[in-house]
Each structure stands twice: as structure tokens, then as C-alpha cells.
VMD Tcl script that draws the C-alpha trace (Angstrom):
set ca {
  {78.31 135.54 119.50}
  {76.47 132.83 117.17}
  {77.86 134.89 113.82}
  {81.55 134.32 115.71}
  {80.72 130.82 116.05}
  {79.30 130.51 112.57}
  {82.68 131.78 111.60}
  {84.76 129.48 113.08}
  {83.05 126.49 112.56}
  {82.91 127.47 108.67}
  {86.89 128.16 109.25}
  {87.43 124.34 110.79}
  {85.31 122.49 108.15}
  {87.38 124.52 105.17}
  {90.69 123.48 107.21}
  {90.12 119.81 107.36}
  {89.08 119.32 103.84}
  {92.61 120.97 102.34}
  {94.51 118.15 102.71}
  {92.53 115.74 100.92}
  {92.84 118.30 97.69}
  {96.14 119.37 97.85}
  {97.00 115.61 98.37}
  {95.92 114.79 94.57}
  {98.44 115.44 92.06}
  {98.37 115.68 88.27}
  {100.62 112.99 85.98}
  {100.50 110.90 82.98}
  {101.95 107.27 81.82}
  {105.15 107.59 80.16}
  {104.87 104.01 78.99}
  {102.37 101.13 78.71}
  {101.79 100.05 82.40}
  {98.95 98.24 84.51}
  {96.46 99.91 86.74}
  {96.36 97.22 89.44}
  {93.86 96.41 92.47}
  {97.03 96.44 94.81}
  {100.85 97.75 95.01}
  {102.06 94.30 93.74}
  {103.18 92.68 90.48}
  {102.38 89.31 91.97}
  {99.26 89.80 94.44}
  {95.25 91.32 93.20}
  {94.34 91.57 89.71}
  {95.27 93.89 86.58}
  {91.85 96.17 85.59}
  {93.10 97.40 82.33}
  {97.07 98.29 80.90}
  {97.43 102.16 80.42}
  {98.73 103.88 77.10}
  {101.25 106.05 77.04}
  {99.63 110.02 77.69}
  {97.17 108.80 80.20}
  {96.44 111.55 82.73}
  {95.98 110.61 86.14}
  {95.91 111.51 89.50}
  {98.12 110.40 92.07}
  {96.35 110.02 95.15}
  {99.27 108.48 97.40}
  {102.92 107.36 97.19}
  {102.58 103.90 98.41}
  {106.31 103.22 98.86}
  {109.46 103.70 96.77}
  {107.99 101.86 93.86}
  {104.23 102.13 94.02}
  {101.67 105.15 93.31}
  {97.96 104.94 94.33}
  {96.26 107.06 91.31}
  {92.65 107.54 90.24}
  {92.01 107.66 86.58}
  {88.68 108.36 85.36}
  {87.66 107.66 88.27}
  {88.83 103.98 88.60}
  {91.15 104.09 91.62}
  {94.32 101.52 91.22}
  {97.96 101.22 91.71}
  {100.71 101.64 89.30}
  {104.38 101.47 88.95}
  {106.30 104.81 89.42}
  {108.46 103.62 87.07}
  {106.47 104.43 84.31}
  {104.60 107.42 85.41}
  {105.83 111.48 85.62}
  {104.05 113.70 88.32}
  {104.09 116.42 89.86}
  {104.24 116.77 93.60}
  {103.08 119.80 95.20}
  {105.08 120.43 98.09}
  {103.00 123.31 99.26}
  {100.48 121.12 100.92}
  {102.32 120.59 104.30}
  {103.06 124.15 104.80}
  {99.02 124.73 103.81}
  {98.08 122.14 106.19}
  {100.53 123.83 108.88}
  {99.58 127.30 108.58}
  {95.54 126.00 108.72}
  {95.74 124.17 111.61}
  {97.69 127.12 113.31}
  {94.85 129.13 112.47}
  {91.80 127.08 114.34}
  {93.77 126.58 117.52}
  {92.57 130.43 118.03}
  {90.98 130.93 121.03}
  {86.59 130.74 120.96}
  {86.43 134.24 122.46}
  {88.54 135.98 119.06}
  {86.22 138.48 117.44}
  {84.65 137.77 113.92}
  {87.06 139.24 112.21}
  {90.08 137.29 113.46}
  {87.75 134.62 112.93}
  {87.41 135.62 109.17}
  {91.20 135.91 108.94}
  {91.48 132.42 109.81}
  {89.57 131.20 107.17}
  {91.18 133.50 104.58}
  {94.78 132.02 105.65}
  {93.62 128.80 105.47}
  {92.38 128.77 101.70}
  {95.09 131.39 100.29}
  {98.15 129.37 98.20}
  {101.30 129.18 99.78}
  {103.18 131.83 97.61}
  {106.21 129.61 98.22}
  {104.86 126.22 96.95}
  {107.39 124.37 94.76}
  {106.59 121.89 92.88}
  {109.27 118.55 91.86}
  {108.99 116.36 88.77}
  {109.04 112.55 89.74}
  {110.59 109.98 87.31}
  {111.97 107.12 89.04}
  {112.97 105.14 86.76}
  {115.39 107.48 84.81}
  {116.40 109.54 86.87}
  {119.10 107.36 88.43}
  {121.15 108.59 91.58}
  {123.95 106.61 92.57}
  {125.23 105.86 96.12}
  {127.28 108.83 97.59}
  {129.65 106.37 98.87}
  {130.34 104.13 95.73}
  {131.44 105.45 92.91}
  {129.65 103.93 88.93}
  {131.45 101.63 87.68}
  {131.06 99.59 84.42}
  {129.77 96.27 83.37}
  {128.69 93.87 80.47}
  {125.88 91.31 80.35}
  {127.22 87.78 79.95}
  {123.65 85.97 79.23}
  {120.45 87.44 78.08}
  {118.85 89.06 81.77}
  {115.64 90.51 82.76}
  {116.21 94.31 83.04}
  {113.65 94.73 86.22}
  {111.95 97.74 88.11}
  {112.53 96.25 91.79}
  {115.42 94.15 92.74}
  {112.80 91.19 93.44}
  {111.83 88.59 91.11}
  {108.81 89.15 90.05}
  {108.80 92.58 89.65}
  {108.15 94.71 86.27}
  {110.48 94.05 84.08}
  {111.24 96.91 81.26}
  {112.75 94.56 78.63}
  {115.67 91.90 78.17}
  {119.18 92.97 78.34}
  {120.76 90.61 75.48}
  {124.00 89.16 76.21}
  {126.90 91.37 75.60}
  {125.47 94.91 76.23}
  {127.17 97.16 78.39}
  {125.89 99.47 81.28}
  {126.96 101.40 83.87}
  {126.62 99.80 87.54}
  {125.34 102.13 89.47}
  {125.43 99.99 93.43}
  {125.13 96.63 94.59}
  {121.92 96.47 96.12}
  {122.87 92.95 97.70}
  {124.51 89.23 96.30}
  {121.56 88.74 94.17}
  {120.87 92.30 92.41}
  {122.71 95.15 91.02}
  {121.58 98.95 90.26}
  {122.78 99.57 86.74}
  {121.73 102.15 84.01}
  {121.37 100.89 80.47}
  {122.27 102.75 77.89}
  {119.50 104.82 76.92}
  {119.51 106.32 80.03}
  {116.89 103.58 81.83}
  {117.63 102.70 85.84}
  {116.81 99.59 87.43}
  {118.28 95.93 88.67}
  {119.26 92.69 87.09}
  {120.39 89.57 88.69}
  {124.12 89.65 89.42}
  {124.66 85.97 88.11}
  {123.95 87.29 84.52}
  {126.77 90.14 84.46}
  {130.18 90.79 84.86}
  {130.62 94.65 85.90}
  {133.42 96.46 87.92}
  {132.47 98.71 90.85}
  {134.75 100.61 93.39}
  {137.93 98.81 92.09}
  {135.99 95.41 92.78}
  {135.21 93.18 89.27}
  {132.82 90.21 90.02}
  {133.34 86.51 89.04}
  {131.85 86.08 85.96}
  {129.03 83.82 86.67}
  {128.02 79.66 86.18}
  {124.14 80.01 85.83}
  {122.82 78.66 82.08}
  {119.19 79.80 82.49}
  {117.10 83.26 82.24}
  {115.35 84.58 85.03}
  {111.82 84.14 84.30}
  {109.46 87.25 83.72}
  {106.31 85.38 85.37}
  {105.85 84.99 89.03}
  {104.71 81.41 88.20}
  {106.69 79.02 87.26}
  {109.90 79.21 89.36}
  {113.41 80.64 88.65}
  {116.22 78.21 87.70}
  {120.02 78.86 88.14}
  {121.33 75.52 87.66}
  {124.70 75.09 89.76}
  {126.37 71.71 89.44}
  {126.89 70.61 93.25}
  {130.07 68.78 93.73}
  {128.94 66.23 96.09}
  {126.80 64.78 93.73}
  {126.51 62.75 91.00}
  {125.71 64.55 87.68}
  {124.90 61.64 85.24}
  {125.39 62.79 81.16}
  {122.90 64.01 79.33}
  {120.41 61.01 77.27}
  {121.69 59.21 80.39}
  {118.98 56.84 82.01}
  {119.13 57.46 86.30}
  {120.51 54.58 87.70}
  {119.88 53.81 91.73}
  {117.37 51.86 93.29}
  {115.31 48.78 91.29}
  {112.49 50.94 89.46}
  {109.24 49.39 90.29}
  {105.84 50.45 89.02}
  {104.77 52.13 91.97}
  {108.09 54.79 91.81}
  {106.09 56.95 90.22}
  {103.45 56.73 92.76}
  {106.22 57.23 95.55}
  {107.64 59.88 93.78}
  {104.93 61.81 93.68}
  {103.89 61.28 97.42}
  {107.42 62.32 98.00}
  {106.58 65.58 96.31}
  {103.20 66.30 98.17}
  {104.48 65.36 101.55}
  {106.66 68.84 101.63}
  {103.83 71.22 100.72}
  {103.92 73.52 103.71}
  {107.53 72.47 104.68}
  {109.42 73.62 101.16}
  {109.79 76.94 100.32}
  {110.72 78.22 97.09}
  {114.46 79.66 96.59}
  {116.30 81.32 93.94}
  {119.04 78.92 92.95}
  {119.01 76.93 96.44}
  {118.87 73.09 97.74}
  {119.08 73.19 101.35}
  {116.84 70.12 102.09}
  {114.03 69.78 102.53}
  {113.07 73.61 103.39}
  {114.25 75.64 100.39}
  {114.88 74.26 96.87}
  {113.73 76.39 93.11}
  {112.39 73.75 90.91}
  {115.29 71.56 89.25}
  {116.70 70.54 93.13}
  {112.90 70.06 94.09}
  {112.69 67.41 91.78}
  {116.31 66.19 92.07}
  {115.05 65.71 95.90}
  {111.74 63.70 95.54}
  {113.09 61.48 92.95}
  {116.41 60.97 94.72}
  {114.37 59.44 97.62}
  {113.70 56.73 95.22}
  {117.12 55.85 94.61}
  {116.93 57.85 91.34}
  {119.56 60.53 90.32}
  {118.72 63.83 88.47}
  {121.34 66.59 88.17}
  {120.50 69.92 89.20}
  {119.35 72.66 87.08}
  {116.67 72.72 83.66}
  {119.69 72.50 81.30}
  {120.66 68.98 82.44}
  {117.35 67.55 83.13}
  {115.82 68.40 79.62}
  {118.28 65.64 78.47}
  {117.95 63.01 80.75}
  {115.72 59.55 80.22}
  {114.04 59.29 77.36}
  {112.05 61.50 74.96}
  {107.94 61.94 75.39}
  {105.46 62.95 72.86}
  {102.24 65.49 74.69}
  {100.03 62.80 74.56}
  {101.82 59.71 75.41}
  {102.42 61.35 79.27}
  {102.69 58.91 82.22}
  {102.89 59.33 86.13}
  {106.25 60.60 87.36}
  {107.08 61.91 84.00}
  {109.67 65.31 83.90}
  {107.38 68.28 82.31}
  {109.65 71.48 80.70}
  {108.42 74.78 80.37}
  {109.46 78.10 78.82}
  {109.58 80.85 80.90}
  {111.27 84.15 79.71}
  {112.22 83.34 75.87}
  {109.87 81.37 74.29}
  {111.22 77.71 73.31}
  {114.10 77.94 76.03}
  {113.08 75.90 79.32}
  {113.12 77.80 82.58}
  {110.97 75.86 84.81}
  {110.30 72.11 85.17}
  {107.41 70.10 87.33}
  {106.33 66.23 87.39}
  {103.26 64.95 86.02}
  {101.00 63.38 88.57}
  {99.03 60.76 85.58}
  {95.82 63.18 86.42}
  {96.02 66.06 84.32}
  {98.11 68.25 87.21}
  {101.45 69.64 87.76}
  {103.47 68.94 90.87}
  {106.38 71.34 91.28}
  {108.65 74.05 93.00}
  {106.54 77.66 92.78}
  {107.95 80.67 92.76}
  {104.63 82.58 92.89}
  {103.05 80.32 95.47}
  {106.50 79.90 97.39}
  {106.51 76.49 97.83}
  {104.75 73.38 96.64}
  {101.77 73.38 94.50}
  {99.70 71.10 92.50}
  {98.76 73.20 89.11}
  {95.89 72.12 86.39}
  {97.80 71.37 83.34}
  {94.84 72.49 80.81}
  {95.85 76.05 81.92}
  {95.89 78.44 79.01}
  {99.70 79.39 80.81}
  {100.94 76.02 80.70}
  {99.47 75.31 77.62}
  {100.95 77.89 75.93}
  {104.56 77.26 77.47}
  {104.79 73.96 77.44}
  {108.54 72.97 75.37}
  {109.07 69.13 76.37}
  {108.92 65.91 78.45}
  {110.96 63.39 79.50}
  {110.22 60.11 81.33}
  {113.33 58.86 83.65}
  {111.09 55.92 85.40}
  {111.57 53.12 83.07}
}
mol new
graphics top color blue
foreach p $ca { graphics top sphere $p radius 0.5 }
foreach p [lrange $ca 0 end-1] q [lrange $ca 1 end] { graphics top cylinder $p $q radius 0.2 }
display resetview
């Protein structure tokens, strides 16, 4: 009776430890990509960037675009994107045929006992095993056939279709694809050329899906390849007034304390603005250029919307000759091309529109990131 015992509690402990093996499966990194503390681009920290041959083990398929792996033995997260695997599918039917084995009643003899232990360990003589390469391996919806398309202005080629997400490289401005579905209004599945699947923003393309062509688009700036600072699609609005560029704002009398206004304007919506890709819907969603169109226009002064107008209005600044309630530009993307703008606060700090923080923030200027992106200022409080 104890030796039967013996038996199965040997069988149950060997049972319950399978899955935690079979769960582990080998790859390596296709391409350079970060082992990160969590399944985000924009969230936890980086601990090192892979190199291309890395083995690793994948522990866990987070979600569609994520892998928990362990590599020697650091445990992280990493794109699927860049990775190849291989997934063992003979775990659940290990797992299955295990667990069917210990709900054997206590009174079975030793040697059914000893049969359920030998079940539980033996391979799966079925066990198949799938190579996973997300990102080129495209599969197109069932229901919409691939089209064509064309990139109209240089576009971040990206892994997810979210900004902020990896992005493989820059698709320069008149290279074709093939549009593989439109995720949503904002994002479209292509393939590139050599063979590479993933999203880019729709106002950067013209393409042609199930008989439909899109509009081609309005927008003059890149999507930036940072989380931080935000995205600018600069959309003349109708209803108001776009002064020309070199163009001082007129409005209200400008007094000394504008700038002081101004930037108490700006403050006041932290925790009330939210950052949005190419919006102004005061005062709860603006991206940068109509967040700062917004505080100033409370003063009476008018900025056009969108980094390609604002880089030209007022008056030229030199770095060190900054002032309160002065217009900062920054590149984003390509170096040297402004993608993001913020207002100086006369303290060393940047006030603006985040797209990383998703709404107002207040952001040390001596920075190495701003430091190292800053293009221009321009003051239009004179």
C-alpha cells in the first residue's frame, strides 16, 4: 500500500512540472531588437539591444506582438517581430494525456500506477512543431483582397498600428507597396517590398484597396519615431485665421505679463488635455501645434495650426537669447526637420502637448533628448 502511494505521488509531482518545460521554446533574433522590462515600446526600461543570432527562450506569448523570453538567464520582453521560434504544439496534448493519468483512482495497483507515470513523461509521437515570424509572414484579410499603393511623404514603416511602436525603418516618399487591409482611419497593413509586413499612417500614402483609392493626403510633417515629443499633422482649419509665414500675431495689446498668462494658460489644462494625433477639440484633446495655438489664442494672439507654419511666424531667436513665452522647435523623426514644438517657461523647462505622457507636461530643457533635437525658436510676444 505505501509503495502504491509512493508511486502515485512520484506520478503527480512529474505531471505538474511538464508544463513549465514544454512551455519554453527555442528561437533566435533575426534583427537588432531590445530585451525590455515590460511588453511596451513606451512603458519600463531597455536592459540591453540584442544582435542578430541571439538564442533565446521564449517563455510566453504575451499578445500578438510581444514574447516573454529568457536569455542567459535575464528574463525580458521582446518584439515578435524580430524574433523566429519554434512552438511546440505537443505540450497541450502532454499536459492532457498527464492529467488524465492522475485522476486514476487511489486503490489502482502499482503497476497502473507505474503506467501513469510512464504516459506522462513519454513525447507525444504526434507533436508538430510551427515556425513563428510575424513580421514577414504577412496574411491578408480573407475578405479584402491586396491592393496597391505608393508613399506620398517620407512615413514611419511601424511594427503595431500605434504610434509609438517599433518602427523597422522609413518608407521614403514615392515607394510602392502592396496594401494588405485597413486596420482603421489612421493605419494601414501594407507589405514593402522586400517582403517586410507592418502599418504606416494612412495620411502619408495613397494606395487602392477593394476597388476603393484613398484621398491623397494634406499632412506636411513625419510621424515621429519617439514616444516623446508629440506627433504633428498640421491641417489648416477653415474657421480660422492662418496669418503668413514671418507674420507677427496680431490680437489683443501684448503686455509684458502675456507671457506670464500664456504660460498659466498652458499649466491650467494639465490633467484636462489629452494628447491627440492631429486633433483640436478644445480644451480636451489637441497634439502639440493646436495646444499652443489654444493657450496663446486666449491672449488674443493667433498661431496657425501645425509645426510647418509656426516655425515661420514672429521673429527669429538665437539658443541663448530665449525669453518667457518663446515658441521652441524640435526634430523628431529626420534630423533638422521640426516635428514637435513646446513654449519656454523663462526657467529652463518646456511646456507642451506630450505624446508619451498624453497630455500636458513641463520637461527640463538641459535633457540630453532635447538637447540633441533642438532645430529653432521663435518669439511671437513682442
Amino acid at each position: 500500500m505505501k509503495r502504491t502511494l509512493f508511486s502515485l505521488l512520484a506520478a503527480s509531482t512529474l505531471v505538474m512540472t511538464l508544463p513549465a518545460v514544454a512551455g519554453a521554446a527555442p528561437g533566435k533574433v533575426d534583427r537588432p531588437v531590445n530585451l525590455r522590462s515590460a511588453p511596451s515600446a513606451s512603458e519600463g526600461s531597455v536592459y540591453r539591444t540584442l544582435q542578430p543570432g541571439t538564442k533565446l527562450e521564449v517563455l510566453d506569448e504575451s499578445n500578438t506582438y510581444w514574447l516573454k523570453v529568457q536569455v542567459a538567464g535575464k528574463t525580458g520582453y521582446v518584439s515578435s517581430s524580430y524574433v523566429t521560434y519554434t512552438k511546440d504544439t505537443s505540450s497541450a496534448a502532454s499536459t492532457k494525456a498527464a492529467s488524465s493519468s492522475t485522476t486514476q483512482s487511489g486503490s489502482s495497483s502499482s503497476a497502473a500506477a507505474s503506467s501513469s507515470v510512464k504516459q506522462a513523461s513519454a513525447p507525444a509521437s504526434s507533436a508538430a512543431a510551427a515556425t513563428v515570424k510575424p513580421a514577414v509572414l504577412p496574411a491578408a484579410s480573407p475578405t479584402v483582397a491586396a491592393g496597391s499603393g505608393i508613399v506620398t511623404k517620407n512615413v514611419n514603416f511601424r511594427s503595431e498600428p500605434v504610434t509609438g511602436s517599433d518602427v523597422y525603418r522609413v518608407l521614403a516618399a514615392g515607394e510602392s507597396f502592396t496594401a494588405v487591409e485597413l486596420s482603421n482611419s489612421a493605419w494601414l497593413k501594407i507589405t514593402d517590398a522586400s517582403g517586410v509586413t507592418g502599418y504606416v499612417s494612412t495620411g502619408y500614402v495613397t494606395y487602392t484597396l477593394a476597388g476603393v483609392t484613398s484621398t491623397p493626403p494634406s499632412a506636411t510633417d513625419i510621424p515621429v519615431t519617439t514616444p516623446d515629443p508629440a506627433i504633428v499633422v498640421p491641417s489648416p482649419q477653415p474657421e480660422l485665421s492662418v496669418p503668413a509665414p514671418s507674420d507677427v500675431p496680431s490680437g489683443t495689446a501684448i503686455t509684458p505679463d502675456t507671457a506670464d498668462r500664456v504660460i498659466q494658460n498652458a499649466l491650467d489644462l494639465q490633467g484636462i488635455t489629452r494628447y491627440g494625433f492631429g486633433k483640436s477639440e478644445a480644451p480636451v484633446l489637441f497634439d502639440c501645434s493646436s495646444f499652443t495655438r489654444y493657450v496663446f489664442g486666449l491672449e488674443g494672439v493667433s498661431l496657425p495650426f501645425g509645426t510647418a507654419y509656426q516655425k515661420d511666424i514672429g521673429i527669429a531667436v538665437d539658443k541663448n537669447q530665449w525669453q518667457k513665452g518663446d515658441l521652441l522647435f524640435f526634430w523628431s523623426s529626420v534630423p533638422g526637420l521640426i516635428g514637435h514644438v513646446g513654449i519656454y517657461d523663462g526657467n529652463g523647462n518646456l511646456v507642451h502637448n506630450s505624446a508619451s505622457k498624453d497630455g500636458v507636461a513641463v520637461s527640463p530643457l538641459d535633457l540630453k533628448y532635447w538637447q540633441d533635437h533642438y532645430v529653432s525658436a521663435r518669439r511671437v510676444l513682442q
